[in-house]
Phi, psi and omega in degrees: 000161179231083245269118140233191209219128232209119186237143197209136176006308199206023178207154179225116168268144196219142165214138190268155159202143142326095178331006146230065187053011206289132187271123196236338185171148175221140177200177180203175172219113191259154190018090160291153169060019190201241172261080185265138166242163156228181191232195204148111144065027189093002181249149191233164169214104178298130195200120177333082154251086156038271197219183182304303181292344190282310199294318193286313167323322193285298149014276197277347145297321184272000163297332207276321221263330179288343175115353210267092186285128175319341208250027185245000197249146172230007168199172173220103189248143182239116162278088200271120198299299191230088203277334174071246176257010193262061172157139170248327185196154231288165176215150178284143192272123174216156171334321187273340157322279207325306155000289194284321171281035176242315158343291172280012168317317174296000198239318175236086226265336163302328194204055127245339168306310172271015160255341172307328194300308188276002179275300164322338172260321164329291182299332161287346183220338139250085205268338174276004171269164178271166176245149153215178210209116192234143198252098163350311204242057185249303198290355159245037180258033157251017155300142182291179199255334165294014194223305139018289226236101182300151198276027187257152231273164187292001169306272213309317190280023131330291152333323198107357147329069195191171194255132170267339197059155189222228181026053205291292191319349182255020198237331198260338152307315163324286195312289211308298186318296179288000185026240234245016151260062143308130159301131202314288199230093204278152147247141177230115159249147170246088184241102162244207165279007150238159203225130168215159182224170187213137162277127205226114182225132200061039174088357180234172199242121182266311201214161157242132190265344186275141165256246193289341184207165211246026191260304171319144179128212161318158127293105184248206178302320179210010177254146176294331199094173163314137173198133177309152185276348168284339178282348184288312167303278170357294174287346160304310192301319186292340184249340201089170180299296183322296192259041162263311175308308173300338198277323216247307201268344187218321212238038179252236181027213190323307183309307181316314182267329188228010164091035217214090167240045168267095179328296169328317192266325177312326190291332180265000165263151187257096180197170199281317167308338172283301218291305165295350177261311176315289189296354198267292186311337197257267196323336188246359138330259205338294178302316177288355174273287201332318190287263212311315174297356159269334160320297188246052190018057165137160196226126169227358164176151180251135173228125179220159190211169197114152182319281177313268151008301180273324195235021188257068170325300194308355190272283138034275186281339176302277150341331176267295207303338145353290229263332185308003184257004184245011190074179170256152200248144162321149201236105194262155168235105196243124185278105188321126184207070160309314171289326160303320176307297176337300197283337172295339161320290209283260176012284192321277185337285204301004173060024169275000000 
């Protein structure tokens, strides 16, 4: 079997599979460090965790104590946030991995520390399974360096300063998913309560809408999206830094305009403010696919995925009605399965 494992700020998500992708048990662990539960298979428990390594331990007991025995899992795949330019494609965890995801810390400051916690602990209390590792942003490193490379002098982008994109793993499920109708040349949207879209041409990703951070782009649950960078100063002076980052990262986009960043419920409410959030997130979709289709000269089908994505159609048709100027295009709906991808990753390393 193959465990992964998907770590997030104040969560830790887990899905077991069968070495032939087979979905075998799913769980999680929700608010670490504060009134943390965990679920297993529907099931819920309220349970003491800290931190991250307490909350994966509990994990993995409550996997043991469900029939799913530890000592039947033979790989462990890690959903890793910011691989930054050092990976292109998923990796086996070795001193010098982990090295470079210690690296990118500055780049994902929220989520490569806690997924180091569970790659680090995974080695300490199991050292024989092998570990891996598939990277948010690998799948846009075949973006061209014009499409990249932000206009500012090389020191920063020496620094790291430069766009990576991100929802890498669910663009490459995607791909894997039309196998071999892929379209030449996909628009891929990813709409959830974080939203991105990708230019995907011949099987590869040319443009991203997500940048230097996953703050960029679409308008999403809480994140604003594109914004001048004076105004992001402006709100830093005003606010200070800490809480320009909550302003811009939790409490903008969909929250932002209409107090809301449940799609589902906006769509059921009747009021001007929903109504402006909803048509606001689908234009600037919209604007931003005319930017990926000049990425990849020409649009031959749309796909979309994702929360939003898979299951809101009027979002869907609002976005294609944009779009009617580009002809008509075959229009796809494909279900976002990042952890499969992940574990097929690990399959792959492993010459399976």
């Amino acid at each position: 079997m193959i465990l992964v494992i998907n770590a997030g700020s104040s969560s830790l998500k887990v899905s077991l599979f069968q070495t032939d992708l087979t979905q075998i048990a799913d769980g999680m662990v929700s608010d670490i460090g504060a009134n943390a539960s965990l679920k297993l298979n529907k099931q819920s428990t309220l349970l003491d965790a800290p931190d991250h390594a307490v909350a994966l331990a509990q994990m993995m007991t409550a996997l043991d104590d469900a029939g799913h025995k530890i000592t039947d899992i033979t790989a462990v795949a890690h959903r890793v946030v910011h691989g930054g330019t050092y990976f292109s494609a998923p990796a086996r965890v070795s001193p010098e991995v982990i090295k470079a995801i210690q690296d990118c810390i500055p780049l994902a400051p929220l989520h490569n520390p806690v997924n180091l916690i569970g790659i680090e602990a995974l080695a300490k209390s199991h050292p024989h399974l092998p570990q891996f590792a598939s990277f948010d942003t690998a799948f846009h490193a075949t973006n061209p360096a014009i499409a990249t490379r932000y206009a500012i002098p090389d020191a920063q982008f020496a620094a790291g300063i430069q766009r990576y994109g991100f929802h890498g793993s669910s663009y490459a499920s995607m791909v894997t998913e039309f196998g071999a109708d892929l379209p030449s040349r996909l628009l891929a949207l990813h709409l959830g309560n974080g939203a991105s879209l990708c230019a995907i041409k011949d099987g590869k990703s040319v443009a991203s809408s997500m940048g230097y951070s996953p703050m960029s782009g679409l308008v999403m649950g809480t994140r604003c999206g594109d914004i001048d960078g004076a105004a992001v100063l402006r709100i830093a002076d005003d606010l200070g830094i800490a809480a320009a980052d909550q302003l811009l990262n939790k409490q903008s986009g969909l929250k932002g305009l209409a107090g809301d960043n449940n799609m589902k419920t906006l769509m059921e409410r009747d009021d001007e403010s929903a109504r402006f959030a909803v048509d606001h997130f689908c234009y600037w979709a919209a604007r931003q696919v005319g930017s990926a289709i000049i990425a990849m000269d020409g649009l031959d089908a749309v796909a979309f995925t994702g929360g939003i994505g898979e299951n809101a159609a009027p979002i869907r048709d609002k976005i294609m009605a944009h779009l009617t100027c580009f002809g008509d295009v075959p229009v796809h709906v494909i279900a976002a399965d990042e952890e499969k991808q992940i574990a097929r990753d690990a399959r792959l390393l492993m010459g399976e």
